[in-house]
C-alpha positions as CSV (number, residue, x, y, z in Angstrom):
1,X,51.3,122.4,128.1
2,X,52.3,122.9,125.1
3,X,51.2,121.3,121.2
4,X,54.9,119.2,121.1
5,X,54.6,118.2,125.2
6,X,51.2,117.0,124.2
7,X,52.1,115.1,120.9
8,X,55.4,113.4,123.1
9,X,53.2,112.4,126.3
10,X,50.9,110.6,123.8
11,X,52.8,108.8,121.3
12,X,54.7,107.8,124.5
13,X,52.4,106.1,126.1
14,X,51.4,104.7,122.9
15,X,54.7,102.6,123.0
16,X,54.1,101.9,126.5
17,X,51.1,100.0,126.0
18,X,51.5,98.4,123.2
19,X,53.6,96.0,125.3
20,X,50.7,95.6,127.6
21,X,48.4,94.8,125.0
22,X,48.0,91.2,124.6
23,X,46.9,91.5,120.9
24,X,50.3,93.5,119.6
25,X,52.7,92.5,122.8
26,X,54.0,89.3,120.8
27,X,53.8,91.1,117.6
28,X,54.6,95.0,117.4
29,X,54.2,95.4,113.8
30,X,50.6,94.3,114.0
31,X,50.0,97.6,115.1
32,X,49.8,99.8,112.7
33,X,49.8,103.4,114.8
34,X,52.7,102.2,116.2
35,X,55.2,103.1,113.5
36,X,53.7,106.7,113.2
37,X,54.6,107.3,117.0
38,X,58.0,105.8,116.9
39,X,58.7,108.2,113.7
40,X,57.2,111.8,115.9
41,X,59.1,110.7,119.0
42,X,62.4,110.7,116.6
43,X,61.4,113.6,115.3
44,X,61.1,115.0,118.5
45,X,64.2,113.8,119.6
46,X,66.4,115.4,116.6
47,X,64.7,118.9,116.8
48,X,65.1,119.5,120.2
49,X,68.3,117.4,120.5
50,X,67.6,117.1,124.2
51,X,69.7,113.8,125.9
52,X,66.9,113.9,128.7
53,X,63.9,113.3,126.0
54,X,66.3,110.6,124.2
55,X,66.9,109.0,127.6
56,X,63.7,108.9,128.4
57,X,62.0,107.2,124.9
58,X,65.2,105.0,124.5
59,X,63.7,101.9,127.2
60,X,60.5,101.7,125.1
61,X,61.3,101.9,121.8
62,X,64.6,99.5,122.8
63,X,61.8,97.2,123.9
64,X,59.3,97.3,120.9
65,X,62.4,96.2,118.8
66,X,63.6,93.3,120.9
67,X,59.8,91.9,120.6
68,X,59.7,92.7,117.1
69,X,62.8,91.0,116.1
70,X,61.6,88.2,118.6
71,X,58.0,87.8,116.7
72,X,59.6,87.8,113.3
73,X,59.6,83.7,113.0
74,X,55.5,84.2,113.4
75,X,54.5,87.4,112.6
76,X,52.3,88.1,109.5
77,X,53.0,91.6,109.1
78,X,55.9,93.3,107.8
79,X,58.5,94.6,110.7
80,X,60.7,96.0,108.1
81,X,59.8,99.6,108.0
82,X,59.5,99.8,112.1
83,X,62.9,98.0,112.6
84,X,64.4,100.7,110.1
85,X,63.2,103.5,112.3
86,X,64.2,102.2,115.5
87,X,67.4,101.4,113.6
88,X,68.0,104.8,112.5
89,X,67.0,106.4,116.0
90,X,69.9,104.0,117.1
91,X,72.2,105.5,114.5
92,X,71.5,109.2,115.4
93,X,71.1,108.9,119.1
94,X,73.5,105.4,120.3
95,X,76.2,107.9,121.6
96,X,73.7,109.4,124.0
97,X,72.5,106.2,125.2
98,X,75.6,104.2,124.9
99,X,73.8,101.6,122.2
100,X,75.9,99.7,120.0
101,X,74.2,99.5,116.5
102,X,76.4,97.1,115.2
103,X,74.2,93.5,116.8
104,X,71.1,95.6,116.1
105,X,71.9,96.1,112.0
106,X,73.5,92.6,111.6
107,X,70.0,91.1,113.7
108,X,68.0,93.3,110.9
109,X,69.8,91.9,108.0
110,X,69.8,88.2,109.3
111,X,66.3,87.9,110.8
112,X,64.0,90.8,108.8
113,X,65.8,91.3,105.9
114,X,66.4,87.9,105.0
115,X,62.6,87.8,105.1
116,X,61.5,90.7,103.6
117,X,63.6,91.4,101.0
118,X,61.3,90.1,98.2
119,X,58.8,93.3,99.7
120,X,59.1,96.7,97.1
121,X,58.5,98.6,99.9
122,X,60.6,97.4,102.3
123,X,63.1,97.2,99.7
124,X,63.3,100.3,98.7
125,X,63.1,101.3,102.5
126,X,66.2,99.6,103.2
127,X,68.0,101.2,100.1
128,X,67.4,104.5,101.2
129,X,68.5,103.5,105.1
130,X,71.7,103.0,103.7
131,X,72.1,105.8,101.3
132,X,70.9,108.3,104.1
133,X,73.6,106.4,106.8
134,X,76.0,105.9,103.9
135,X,79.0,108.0,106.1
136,X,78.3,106.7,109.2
137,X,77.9,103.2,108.1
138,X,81.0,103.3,106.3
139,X,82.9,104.7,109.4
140,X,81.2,103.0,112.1
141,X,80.6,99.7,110.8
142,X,82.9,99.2,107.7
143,X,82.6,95.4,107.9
144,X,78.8,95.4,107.4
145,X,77.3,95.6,103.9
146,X,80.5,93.9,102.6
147,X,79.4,90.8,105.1
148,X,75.4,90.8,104.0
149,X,76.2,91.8,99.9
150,X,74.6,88.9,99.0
151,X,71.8,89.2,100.5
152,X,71.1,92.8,99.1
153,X,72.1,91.3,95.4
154,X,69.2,89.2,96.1
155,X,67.2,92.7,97.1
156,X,67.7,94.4,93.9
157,X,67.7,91.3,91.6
158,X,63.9,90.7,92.6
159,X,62.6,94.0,92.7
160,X,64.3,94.9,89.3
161,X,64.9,98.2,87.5
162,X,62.5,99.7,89.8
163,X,65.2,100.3,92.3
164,X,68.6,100.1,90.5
165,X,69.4,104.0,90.6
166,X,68.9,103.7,94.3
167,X,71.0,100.6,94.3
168,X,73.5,101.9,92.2
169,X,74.3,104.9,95.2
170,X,74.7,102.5,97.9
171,X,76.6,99.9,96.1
172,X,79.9,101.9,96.7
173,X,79.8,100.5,100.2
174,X,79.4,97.2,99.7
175,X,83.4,96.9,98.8
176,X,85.8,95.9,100.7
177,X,89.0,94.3,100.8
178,X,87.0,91.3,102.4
179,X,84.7,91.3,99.8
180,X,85.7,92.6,96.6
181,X,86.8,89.2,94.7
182,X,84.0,87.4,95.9
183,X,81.3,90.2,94.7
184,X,82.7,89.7,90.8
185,X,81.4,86.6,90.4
186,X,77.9,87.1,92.1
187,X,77.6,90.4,89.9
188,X,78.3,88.2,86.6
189,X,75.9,85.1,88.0
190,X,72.7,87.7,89.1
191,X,70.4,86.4,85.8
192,X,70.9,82.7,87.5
193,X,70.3,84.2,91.1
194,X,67.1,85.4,89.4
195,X,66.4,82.4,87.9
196,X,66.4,80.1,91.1
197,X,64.9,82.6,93.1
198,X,61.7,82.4,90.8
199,X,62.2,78.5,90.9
200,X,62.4,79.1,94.9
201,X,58.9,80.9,94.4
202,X,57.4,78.3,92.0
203,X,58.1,75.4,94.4
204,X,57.7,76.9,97.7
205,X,55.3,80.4,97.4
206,X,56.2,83.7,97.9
207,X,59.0,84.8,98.9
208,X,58.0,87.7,101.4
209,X,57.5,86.3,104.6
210,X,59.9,83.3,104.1
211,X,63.5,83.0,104.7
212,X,65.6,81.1,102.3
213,X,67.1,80.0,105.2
214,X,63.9,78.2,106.4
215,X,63.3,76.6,103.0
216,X,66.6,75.0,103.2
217,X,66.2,73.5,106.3
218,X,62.6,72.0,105.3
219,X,64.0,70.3,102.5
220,X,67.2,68.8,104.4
221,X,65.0,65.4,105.5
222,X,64.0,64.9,102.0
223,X,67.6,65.2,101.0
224,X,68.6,62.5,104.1
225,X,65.8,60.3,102.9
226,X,66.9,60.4,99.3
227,X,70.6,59.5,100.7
228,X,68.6,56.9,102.7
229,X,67.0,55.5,100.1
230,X,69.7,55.7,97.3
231,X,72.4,53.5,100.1
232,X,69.6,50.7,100.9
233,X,67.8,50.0,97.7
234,X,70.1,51.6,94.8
235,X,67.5,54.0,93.9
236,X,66.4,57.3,94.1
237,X,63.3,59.3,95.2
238,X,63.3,60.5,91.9
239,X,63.3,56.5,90.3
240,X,60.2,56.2,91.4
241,X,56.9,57.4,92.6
242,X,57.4,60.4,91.5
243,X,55.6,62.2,88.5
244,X,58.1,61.6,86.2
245,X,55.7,64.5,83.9
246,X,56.8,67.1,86.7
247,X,59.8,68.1,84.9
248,X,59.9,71.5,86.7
249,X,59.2,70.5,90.2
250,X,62.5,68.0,90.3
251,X,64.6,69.9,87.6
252,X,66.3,72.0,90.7
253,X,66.9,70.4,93.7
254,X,67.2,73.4,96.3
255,X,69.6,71.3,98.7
256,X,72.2,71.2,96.3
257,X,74.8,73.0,97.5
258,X,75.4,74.9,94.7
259,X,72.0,76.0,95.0
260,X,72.7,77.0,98.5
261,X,75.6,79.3,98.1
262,X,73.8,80.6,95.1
263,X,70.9,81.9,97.4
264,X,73.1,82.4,100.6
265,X,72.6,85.7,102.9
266,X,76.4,86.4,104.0
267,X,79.6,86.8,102.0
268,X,81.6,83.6,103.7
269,X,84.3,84.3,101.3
270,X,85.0,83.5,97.1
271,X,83.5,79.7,96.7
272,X,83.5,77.7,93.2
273,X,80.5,77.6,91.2
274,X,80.9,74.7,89.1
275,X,79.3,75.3,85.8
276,X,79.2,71.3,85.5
277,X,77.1,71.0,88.8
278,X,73.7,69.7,87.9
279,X,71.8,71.9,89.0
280,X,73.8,75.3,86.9
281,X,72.5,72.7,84.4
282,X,69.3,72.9,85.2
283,X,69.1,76.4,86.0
284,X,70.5,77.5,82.6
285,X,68.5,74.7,80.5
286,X,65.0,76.5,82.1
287,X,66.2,79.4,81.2
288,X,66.9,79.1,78.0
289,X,64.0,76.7,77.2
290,X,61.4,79.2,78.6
291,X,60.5,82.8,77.9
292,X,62.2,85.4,79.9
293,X,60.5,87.0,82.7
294,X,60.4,90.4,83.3
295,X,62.1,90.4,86.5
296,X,65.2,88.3,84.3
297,X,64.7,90.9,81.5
298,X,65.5,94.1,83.9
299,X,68.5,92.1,85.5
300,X,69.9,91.2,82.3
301,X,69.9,94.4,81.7
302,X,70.8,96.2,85.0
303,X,74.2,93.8,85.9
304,X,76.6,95.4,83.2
305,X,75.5,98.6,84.5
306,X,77.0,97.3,88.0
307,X,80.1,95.9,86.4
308,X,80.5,99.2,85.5
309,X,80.5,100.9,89.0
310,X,82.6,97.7,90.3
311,X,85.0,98.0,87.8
312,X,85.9,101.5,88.2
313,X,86.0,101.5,92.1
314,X,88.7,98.8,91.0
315,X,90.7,100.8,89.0
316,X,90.6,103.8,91.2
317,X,90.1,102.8,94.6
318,X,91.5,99.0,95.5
319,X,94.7,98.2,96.2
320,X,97.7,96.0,93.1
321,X,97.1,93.1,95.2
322,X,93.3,92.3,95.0
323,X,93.5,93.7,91.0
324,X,96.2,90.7,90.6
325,X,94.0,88.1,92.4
326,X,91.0,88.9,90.4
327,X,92.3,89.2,87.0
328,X,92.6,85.0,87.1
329,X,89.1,84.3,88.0
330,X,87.7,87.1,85.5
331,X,90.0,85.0,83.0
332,X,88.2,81.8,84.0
333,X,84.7,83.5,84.1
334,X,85.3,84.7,80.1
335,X,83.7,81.4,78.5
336,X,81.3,80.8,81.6
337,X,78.4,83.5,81.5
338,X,74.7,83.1,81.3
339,X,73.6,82.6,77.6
340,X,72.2,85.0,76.3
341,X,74.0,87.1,73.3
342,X,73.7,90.3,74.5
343,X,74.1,90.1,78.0
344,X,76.9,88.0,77.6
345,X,78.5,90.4,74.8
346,X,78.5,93.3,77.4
347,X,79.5,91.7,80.4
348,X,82.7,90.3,77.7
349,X,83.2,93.4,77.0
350,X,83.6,94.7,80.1
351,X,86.0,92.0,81.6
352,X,88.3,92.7,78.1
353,X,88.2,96.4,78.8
354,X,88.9,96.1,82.3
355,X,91.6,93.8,81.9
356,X,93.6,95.4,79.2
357,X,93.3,98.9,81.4
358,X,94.7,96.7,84.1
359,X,97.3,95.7,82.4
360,X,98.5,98.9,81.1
361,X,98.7,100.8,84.4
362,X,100.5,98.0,85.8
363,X,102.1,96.0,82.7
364,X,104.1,93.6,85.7
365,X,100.8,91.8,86.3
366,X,101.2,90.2,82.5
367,X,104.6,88.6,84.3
368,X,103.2,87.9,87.6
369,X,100.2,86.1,85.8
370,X,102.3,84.7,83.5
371,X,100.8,80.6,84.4
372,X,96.9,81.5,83.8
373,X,98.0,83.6,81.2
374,X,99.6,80.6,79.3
375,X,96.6,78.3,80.5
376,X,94.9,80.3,78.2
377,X,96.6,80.4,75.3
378,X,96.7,76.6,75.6
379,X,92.8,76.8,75.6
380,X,92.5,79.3,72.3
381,X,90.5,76.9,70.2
382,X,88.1,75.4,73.3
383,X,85.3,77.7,72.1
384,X,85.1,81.2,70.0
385,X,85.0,83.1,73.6
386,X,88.2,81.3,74.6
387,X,89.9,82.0,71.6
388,X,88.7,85.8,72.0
389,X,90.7,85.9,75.3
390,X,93.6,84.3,73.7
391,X,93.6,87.1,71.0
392,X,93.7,89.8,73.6
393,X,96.2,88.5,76.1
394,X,98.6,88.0,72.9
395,X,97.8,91.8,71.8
396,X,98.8,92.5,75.9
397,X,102.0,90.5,75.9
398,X,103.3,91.7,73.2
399,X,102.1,95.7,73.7
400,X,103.3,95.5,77.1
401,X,106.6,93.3,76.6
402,X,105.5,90.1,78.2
403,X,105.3,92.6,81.9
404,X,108.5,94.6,81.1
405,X,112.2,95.2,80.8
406,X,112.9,93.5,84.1
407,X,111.2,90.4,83.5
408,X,112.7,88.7,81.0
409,X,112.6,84.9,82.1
410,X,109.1,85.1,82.4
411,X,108.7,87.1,78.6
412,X,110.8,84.2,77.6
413,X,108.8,81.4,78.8
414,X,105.6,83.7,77.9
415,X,107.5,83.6,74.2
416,X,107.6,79.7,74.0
417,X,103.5,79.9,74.4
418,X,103.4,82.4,71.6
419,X,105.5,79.9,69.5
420,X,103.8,76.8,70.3
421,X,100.3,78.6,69.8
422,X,101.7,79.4,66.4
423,X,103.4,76.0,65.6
424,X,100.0,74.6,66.1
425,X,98.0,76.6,64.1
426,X,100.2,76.2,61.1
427,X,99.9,72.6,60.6
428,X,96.4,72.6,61.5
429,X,95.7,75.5,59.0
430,X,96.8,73.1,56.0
431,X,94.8,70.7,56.8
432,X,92.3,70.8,53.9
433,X,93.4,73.5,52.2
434,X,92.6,71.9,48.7
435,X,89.1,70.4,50.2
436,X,85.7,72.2,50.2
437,X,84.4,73.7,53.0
438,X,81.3,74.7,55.2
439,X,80.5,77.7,56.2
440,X,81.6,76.7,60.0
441,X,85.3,76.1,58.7
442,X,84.7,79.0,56.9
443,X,84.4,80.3,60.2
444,X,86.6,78.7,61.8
445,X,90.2,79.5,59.6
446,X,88.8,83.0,59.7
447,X,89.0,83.0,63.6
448,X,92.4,80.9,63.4
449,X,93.9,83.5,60.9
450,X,93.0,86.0,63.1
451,X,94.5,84.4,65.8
452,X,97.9,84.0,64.2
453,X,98.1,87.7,63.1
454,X,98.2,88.2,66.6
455,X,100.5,85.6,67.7
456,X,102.6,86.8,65.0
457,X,102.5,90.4,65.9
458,X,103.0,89.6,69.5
459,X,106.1,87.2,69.3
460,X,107.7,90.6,66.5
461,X,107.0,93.2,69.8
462,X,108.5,90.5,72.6
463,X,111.3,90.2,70.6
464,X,111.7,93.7,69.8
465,X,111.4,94.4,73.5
466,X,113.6,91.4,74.4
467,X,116.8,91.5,72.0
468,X,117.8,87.9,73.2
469,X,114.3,86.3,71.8
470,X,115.6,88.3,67.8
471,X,117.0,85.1,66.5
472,X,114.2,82.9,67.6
473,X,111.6,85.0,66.6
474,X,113.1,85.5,62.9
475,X,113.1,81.5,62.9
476,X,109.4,81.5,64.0
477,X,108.3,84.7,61.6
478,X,110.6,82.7,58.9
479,X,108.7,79.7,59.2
480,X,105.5,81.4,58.6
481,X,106.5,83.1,55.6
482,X,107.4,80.2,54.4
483,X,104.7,77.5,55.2
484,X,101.6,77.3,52.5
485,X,99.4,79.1,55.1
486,X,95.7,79.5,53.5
487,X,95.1,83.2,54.5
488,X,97.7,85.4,52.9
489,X,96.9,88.3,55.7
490,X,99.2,86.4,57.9
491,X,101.7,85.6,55.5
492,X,101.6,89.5,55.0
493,X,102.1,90.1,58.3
494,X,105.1,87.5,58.8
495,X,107.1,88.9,56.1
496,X,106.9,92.8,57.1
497,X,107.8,91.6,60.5
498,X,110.9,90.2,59.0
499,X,111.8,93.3,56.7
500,X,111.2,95.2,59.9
501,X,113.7,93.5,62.1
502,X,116.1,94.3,59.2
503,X,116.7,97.4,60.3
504,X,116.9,97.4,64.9
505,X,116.0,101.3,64.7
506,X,113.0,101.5,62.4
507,X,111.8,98.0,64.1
508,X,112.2,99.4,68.0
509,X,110.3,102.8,66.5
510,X,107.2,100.8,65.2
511,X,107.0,97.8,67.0
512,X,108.9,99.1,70.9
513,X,106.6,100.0,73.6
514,X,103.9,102.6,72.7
515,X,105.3,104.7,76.0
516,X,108.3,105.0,77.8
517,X,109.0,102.7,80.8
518,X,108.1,104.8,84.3
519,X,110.9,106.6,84.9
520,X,112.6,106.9,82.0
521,X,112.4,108.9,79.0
522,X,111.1,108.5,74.8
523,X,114.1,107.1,73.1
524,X,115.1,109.9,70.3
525,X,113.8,108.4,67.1
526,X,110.6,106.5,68.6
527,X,107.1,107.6,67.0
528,X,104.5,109.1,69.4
529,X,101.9,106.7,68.2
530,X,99.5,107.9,70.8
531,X,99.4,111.2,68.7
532,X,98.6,109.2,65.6
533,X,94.9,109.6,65.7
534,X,95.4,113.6,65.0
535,X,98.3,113.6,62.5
536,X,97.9,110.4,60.2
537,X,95.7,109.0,57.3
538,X,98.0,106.5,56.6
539,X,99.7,103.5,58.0
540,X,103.6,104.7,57.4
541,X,105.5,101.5,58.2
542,X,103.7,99.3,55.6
543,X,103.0,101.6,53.1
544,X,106.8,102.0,53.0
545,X,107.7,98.0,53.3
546,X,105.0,97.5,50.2
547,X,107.1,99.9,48.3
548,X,104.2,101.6,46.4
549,X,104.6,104.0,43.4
550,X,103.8,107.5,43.7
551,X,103.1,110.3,46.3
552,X,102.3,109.5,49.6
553,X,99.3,109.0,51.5
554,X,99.4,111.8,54.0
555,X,100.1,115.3,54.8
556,X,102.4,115.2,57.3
557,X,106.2,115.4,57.7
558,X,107.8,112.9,59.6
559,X,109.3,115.3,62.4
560,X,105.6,115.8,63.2
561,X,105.4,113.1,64.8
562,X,109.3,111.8,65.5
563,X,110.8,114.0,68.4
564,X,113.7,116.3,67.2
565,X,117.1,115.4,68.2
């Protein structure tokens, strides 16, 4: 007999006792040689290739995973690393056998993962299960890691930076037309997830071994008896007899059901996460009163790095539709991101960049979108993050002609926003213009002037696009130049609009689109400013509208850069 008949005859009947062993027959894992045997009857199998010897393991090793999967509920030891085996013997050899994979992997994620995910080493396990099964998974099964992203959000959130390279190759396939608006706002809320799942820790121990699942259920009669309590006597649990000291044991209430979509295990499509619900109260007020943990400190510093991956699947790979759908809830996520400066400046960042390249592949969005679009402007001066938004979706409208050529009752009604925006801030911007003032209205008329030089830039391009909205927008720009406005920058601006619109063919040069529609070509005359950064020093239109003295400031000729006739 030879060395490999030897090794399979052994390592079989290994699996074939173990369920006659009354010590590991309830509880597989407990036996520690039986992962080592499990992984040299695979091997076996995928170096001889032979259906007979697959046939022959496949009742044993099909039977030490329904009692493993059974035990989990009670079991001590970790199943994760056996389950993955017998998972991937399932991936590479469920053709031979006829096995389906697909009730096996979603029993995994439910029952062990769910579990076990709080385990490094299963973690990492798990990571590198999907990376190695990436193809297949993908072809096979293409509804799977979109269904359980949550769940392996939760994964690499707790086990930090540790794993995020690993992470970062299998993320691909958790995308998916079923899950791709719902995984944008998890991605921007992983600090919180962190942040309850260390309060889940805290109140209930560790989390390997426990199902989130399970902790919800065991605080569901304290929640009835609260209700209970509240309906009969007008109080709460928390009125009295409770240690009204323990600010950190009642601060999150994990029956909230916030907190349980926060912690959930399965995309069940996008839900609202009310920023006002008591408990995102609490979370963030813990947060912010306490030190940062190192586990927050590596995911704080890891989820831009995943914005980054999402973002660019999304600009390459997912179809106008979903890009549309998200762009409204990435609008209403701006002002709503965990507090901390720098996470929060990168994850802006991101959402600006990825929402201006949006809108210049597909400038019709700025129409389509035209309702949150004017939501926004209305909330400019809500907070400086708001107003930061506002100032980029008025550079977009007007650099994009309110969503094009063919889409003029919506740039028209997008116009009127730019002109009440502006209205407004020029009677609020005298107010106290002879008064002293702190350095927040400092502040403040800087971000408002700031403002208007866009507003005022973007109603000069919409009209220039729009040859109706001319008149109204030399009333608007007229206005401006008139008014006693504080900062003379915008006054500036206002009245070079106006000497620009003077003259239609030096005003569609400078302030028309930046490119030609698709499909058409450069009107003669119109500057190719996107060759600008390699040709000029000098900004041509307003050194020649401030009629300076003297020799210009560049050393170009204008056919440089204007397309011969």
């Amino acid at each position: 007999m030879s060395e490999r008949d030897i090794a399979w005859d052994f390592h079989l009947r290994k699996l074939s006792a173990s369920g006659r062993d009354s010590n590991t027959a309830n509880d597989p894992a407990s036996d520690s040689s039986l992962l080592p045997s499990v992984k040299k009857l695979h091997e076996i199998c995928k170096n001889e290739y032979s259906e007979d010897l697959v046939a022959r393991v496949y009742p044993s090793i099909n039977k030490i995973f329904q009692r493993a999967v059974a035990s989990l509920s009670q079991s001590r030891t970790s199943n994760g690393l056996l389950l993955l085996e017998i998972l991937q013997f399932y991936l590479d050899f469920g053709e031979v056998v006829l096995h389906d994979a697909d009730p096996s992997l979603r029993t995994f994620f439910r029952l062990c993962l769910s579990r076990e995910f709080a385990d490094p080493v299963v973690a990492e396990a798990t990571l590198e299960f999907l990376i190695i099964n990436k193809k297949k998974l993908l072809t096979s099964f293409p509804n799977l890691l979109p269904q359980f992203f949550p769940l392996l959000l939760k994964l690499v959130a707790w086990n930090g930076e540790r794993l995020e390279k690993l992470f970062l190759k299998a993320f691909p396939g958790l995308m998916s037309p079923g899950s791709f608006i719902s995984l944008f706002p998890s991605l921007v809320d992983l600090p919180i997830l962190v942040v309850a799942l260390e309060k889940v820790e805290k109140s209930s121990g560790p989390l390997i071994g426990s199902s989130i699942a399970s902790i919800q259920k065991n605080t569901a009669p304290k929640m009835l008896l609260a209700l209970m309590d509240e309906a009969y006597t007008g109080s709460t649990i928390e009125d009295g007899g409770g240690d009204s000291e323990s600010e950190d044991n009642s601060a999150i209430d994990v029956a909230d059901p916030f907190f349980l979509e926060l912690l959930k295990d399965e995309n069940d499509g996008i839900a609202e996460r009310p920023w006002s619900s008591p408990v995102m109260a609490a979370i963030l007020q813990a947060s912010v009163n306490s030190p940062y943990s190192d586990r927050l400190k590596a995911v704080l510093n890891m989820a831009p790095h995943l914005l980054d991956v999402y973002f660019s699947i999304a600009l390459h790979t997912v179809n106008n539709s979903l890009i549309c759908a998200l762009i409204p809830l990435l609008m209403s996520r701006f002002a709503t991101i965990f507090p901390d400066k720098i996470f929060s400046y990168e994850v802006r960042k991101r959402l600006l960049e990825f929402m201006l390249s949006t809108f210049q592949c597909s400038p019709n969005f700025i129409a389509l979108l035209k309702k949150p679009i004017m939501d926004r402007l209305g909330e400019a001066y809500d907070s400086p993050e708001k107003t930061e938004l506002a100032l980029q979706l008025c550079w977009a409208i007007g650099e994009h002609g309110g969503g094009g050529g063919s889409h003029k009752d919506e740039a028209r009604e997008l116009f009127e926003s730019l002109e009440l925006l502006l209205y407004e801030n020029l009677s609020s911007s005298r107010v106290g213009m002879t008064q002293e003032v702190s350095d927040e209205d400092t502040y403040r008329r800087s971000s408002q002037s700031r403002l208007l030089c866009f507003v005022v830039t973007a109603i000069a391009k919409l009209a220039t696009y729009h040859r109706e909205l001319l008149p109204r927008a030399r009333v608007s720009l007229g206005k401006v130049a008139r008014s006693r406005i504080s900062d003379p920058r915008v006054w500036r601006r206002a009245c070079d609009f106006l000497g620009l619109m003077k003259d239609p063919a030096i005003c569609a040069s400078i302030l028309g689109p930046s490119r030609p529609a698709q499909g058409t070509t450069q009107k003669v005359g119109s500057i190719n400013w996107s060759e600008g950064s390699t040709k000029m020093i000098a900004h041509i239109p307003f050194y020649i509208l401030g009629e300076q003295e003297g020799p210009p400031f560049h050393d170009f000729s204008f056919s440089d850069i204007i397309p011969s006739i």
